[in-house]
C-alpha positions as CSV (number, residue, x, y, z in Angstrom):
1,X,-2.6,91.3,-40.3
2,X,-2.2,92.6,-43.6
3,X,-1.2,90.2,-46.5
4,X,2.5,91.5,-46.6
5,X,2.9,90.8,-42.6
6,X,1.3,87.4,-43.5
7,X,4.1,86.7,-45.9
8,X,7.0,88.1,-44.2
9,X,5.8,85.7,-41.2
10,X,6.0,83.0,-43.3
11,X,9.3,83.7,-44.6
12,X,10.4,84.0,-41.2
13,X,9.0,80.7,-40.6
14,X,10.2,78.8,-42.9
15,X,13.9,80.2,-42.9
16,X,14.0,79.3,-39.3
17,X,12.4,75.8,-40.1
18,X,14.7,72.7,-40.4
19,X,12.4,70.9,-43.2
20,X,12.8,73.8,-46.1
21,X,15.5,75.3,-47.7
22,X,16.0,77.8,-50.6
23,X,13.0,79.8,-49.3
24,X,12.7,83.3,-51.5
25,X,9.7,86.0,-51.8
26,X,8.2,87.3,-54.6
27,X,6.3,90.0,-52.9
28,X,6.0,92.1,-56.8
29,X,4.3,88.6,-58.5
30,X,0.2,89.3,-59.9
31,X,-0.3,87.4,-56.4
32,X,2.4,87.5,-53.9
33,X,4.1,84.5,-52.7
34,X,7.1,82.9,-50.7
35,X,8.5,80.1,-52.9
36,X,11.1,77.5,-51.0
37,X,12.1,73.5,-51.4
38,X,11.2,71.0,-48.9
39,X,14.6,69.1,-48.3
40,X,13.4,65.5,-48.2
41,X,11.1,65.4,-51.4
42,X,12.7,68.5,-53.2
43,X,9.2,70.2,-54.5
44,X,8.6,73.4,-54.5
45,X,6.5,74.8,-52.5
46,X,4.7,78.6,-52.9
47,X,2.6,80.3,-50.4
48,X,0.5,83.1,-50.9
49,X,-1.9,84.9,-48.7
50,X,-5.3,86.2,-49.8
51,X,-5.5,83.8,-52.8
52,X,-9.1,82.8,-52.5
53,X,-8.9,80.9,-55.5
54,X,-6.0,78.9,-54.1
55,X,-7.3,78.5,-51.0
56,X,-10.7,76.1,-52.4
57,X,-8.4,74.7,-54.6
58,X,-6.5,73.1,-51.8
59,X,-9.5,72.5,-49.9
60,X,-11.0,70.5,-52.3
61,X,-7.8,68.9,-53.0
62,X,-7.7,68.4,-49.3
63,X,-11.1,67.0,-49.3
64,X,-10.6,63.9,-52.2
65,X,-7.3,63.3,-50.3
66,X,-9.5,62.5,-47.6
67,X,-12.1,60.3,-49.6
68,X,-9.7,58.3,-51.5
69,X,-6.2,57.6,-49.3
70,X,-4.3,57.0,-52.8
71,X,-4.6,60.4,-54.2
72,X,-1.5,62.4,-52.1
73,X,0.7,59.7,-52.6
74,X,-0.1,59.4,-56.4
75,X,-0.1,63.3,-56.9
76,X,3.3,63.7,-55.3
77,X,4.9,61.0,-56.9
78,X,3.4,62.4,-60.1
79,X,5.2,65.4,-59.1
80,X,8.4,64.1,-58.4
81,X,8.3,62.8,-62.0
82,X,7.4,66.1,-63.5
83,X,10.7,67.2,-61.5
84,X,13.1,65.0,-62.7
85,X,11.9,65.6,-66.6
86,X,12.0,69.5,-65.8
87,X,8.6,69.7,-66.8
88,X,7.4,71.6,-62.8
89,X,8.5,75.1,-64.2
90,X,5.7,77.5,-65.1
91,X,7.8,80.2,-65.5
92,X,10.2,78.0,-67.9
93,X,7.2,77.3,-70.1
94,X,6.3,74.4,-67.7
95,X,3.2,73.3,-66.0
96,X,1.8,74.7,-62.8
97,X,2.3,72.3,-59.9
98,X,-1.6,72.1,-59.5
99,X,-1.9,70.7,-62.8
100,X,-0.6,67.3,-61.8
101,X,-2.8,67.1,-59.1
102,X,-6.1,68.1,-61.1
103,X,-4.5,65.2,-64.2
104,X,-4.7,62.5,-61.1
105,X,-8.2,63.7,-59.7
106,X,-9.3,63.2,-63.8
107,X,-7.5,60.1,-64.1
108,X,-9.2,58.7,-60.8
109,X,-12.1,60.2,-62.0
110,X,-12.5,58.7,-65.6
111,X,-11.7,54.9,-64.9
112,X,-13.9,52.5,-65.5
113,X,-14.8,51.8,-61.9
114,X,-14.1,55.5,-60.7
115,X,-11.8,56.0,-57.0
116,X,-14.0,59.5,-57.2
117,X,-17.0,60.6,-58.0
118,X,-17.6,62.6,-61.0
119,X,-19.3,65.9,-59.7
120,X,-20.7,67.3,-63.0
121,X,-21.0,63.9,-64.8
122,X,-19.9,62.3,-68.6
123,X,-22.0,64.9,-70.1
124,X,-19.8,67.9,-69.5
């Protein structure tokens, strides 16, 4: 499939899904991407397809979720907060919604007794 089928399936998807609402496309973005809300939490989501950097971002956001069982729940309730001060808006002049995640991976990382390892050390 070609990276605009991908999306459009993915709109489809989650038009038809009872968990999101406000689902939109951007197909004319730098990188493509259908944006929508999850109704319970109320974060955006965005999905894009062929994002390679994206992608090992997740993973290895993935991964550390994995290692340490209190990294999801701090990142999304760190991102709930950035929702209700209106901070969650890179196109507003806000931050990007990884950027919360990556500021509780450093703060896990940078206590004094670590919840995850440092990969390239104090030296960097």
């Amino acid at each position: 499939m070609t990276q605009p089928d991908v999306l459009l399936l993915v709109q489809e998807s989650l038009q038809n899904s009872e968990s999101f609402m406000e689902v939109d496309a951007d197909f004319h973005a730098r990188i493509p991407t259908v944006v929508c809300r999850e109704k319970q939490s109320g974060l955006i989501c965005k999905v894009s397809a062929g994002n390679e950097n994206a992608w090992l971002t997740t993973s290895h956001l993935a991964t550390l979720g994995k290692l340490e069982p209190t990294v999801v729940p701090l990142v999304i309730a760190f991102r709930y907060w950035a929702k209700l001060c209106c901070v969650d808006h890179p196109e507003e002049g806000g931050l990007s919604p990884y950027v919360f995640a990556l500021m509780v991976v450093f703060f896990l990382q940078q206590r004094k007794e670590p919840f995850l390892p440092v990969y390239l050390g104090p030296w960097v």
